[in-house]
C-alpha positions, -999 to 999 in steps of 0.1 A, spaced: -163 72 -330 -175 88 -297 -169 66 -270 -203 61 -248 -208 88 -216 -201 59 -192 -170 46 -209 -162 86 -201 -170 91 -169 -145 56 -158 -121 68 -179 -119 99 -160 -125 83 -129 -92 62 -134 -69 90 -138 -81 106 -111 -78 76 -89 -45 68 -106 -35 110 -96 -44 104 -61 -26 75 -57 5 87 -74 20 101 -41 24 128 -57 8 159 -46 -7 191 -64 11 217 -51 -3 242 -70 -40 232 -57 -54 259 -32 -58 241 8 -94 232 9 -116 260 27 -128 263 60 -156 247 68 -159 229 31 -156 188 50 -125 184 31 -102 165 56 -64 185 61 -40 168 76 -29 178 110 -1 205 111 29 192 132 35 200 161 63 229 167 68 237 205 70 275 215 102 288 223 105 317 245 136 327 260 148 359 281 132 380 310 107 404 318 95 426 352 69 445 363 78 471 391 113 454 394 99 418 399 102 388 376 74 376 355 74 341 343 66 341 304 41 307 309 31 314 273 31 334 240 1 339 223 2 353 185 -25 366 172 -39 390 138 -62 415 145 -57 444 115 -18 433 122 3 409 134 7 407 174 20 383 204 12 381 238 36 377 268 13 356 289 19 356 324 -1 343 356 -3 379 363 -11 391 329 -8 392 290 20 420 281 11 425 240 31 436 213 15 454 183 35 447 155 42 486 134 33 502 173 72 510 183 64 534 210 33 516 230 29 479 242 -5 464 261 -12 452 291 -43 429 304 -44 420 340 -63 386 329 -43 365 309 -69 343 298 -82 372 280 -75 380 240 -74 416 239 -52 443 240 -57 461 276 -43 490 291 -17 513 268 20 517 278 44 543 270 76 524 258 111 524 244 114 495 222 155 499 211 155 466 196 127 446 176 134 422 150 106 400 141 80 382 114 49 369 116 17 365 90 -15 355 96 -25 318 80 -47 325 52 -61 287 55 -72 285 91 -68 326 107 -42 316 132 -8 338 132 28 327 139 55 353 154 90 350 156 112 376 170 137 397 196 122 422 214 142 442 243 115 471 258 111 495 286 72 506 292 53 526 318 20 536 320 -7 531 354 0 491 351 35 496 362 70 498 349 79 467 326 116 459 307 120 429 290 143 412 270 132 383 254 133 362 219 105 337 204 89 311 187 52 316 185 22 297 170 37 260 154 60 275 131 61 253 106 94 249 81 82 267 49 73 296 73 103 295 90 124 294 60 98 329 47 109 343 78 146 331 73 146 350 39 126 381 49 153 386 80 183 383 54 169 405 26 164 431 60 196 427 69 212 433 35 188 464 26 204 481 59 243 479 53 256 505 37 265 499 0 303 496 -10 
């Protein structure tokens, strides 16, 4: 015998109030879309890290700020009271710079020597904002001015499964450049 459509639709209603108040989550359910009212919890909060130096024309610039970003490609801005200074992420021989650091765009092209980059970053499918970790050391000219820098950061609330994504990625670079035995 067919239980009647209401009996059904409590039924139902109980495992899915008895699912939600399992504690346990459905990892494999996709993070509710932009702009659907679905409440998401709040990310935690990961301070920025930036560490290291960087000059214009010989004179310090203090780093106030990093700004990641996606536009095409990962990217992070050096933001300085004088200016953003923007890395393009696959761009080793040029680096940006805006004279408004308020401003989210690229600016004015530099000629550079990037020696040394190391990084990771994505863009979060979920929300659109991008995370950027990474060494850079540079040398760049162009009608700005002459900028070096040497610096390393934490950019965008990194939060641990990304960090451990970027963990990995960095190792399985790492072992795909030594030499085999």
């Amino acid at each position: 015998m067919r239980p009647p459509a209401r009996a059904l639709l409590e039924i139902a209603g109980c495992v899915a109030l008895a699912a939600a108040c399992s504690g346990k989550k459905d990892d494999d359910a996709p993070p509710p879309a932009p702009g659907s009212g679905e409440v998401v919890a709040p990310r935690p909060v990961v301070p920025d890290r930036i560490e290291g130096t960087l000059t214009r024309d010989g004179q310090p610039l203090e780093i106030v700020r990093c700004r990641p970003g996606h536009a095409g490609t990962v990217y992070v801005d050096l933001v300085t009271a004088a200016g953003a200074l923007r890395f393009v992420s696959g761009d080793a021989d040029h680096m940006y710079w805006n004279p408004r650091p308020e401003a989210n765009e690229r600016g004015a092209s530099l000629d550079c020597s990037i020696p040394h980059r190391s990084w990771g970053g994505a863009r979060r499918d979920e929300d659109g904002t991008a995370y950027f970790r990474g060494e850079l050391a540079f040398e760049c000219q162009g009608a700005a001015g002459a900028f070096r820098g040497k610096v390393s950061l934490d950019c965008g609330n990194i939060s641990p499964l990304e960090r451990a994504l970027l963990d990995d990625g960095r190792r399985r670079r790492r072992e795909a450049a030594q030499p085999g035995p």
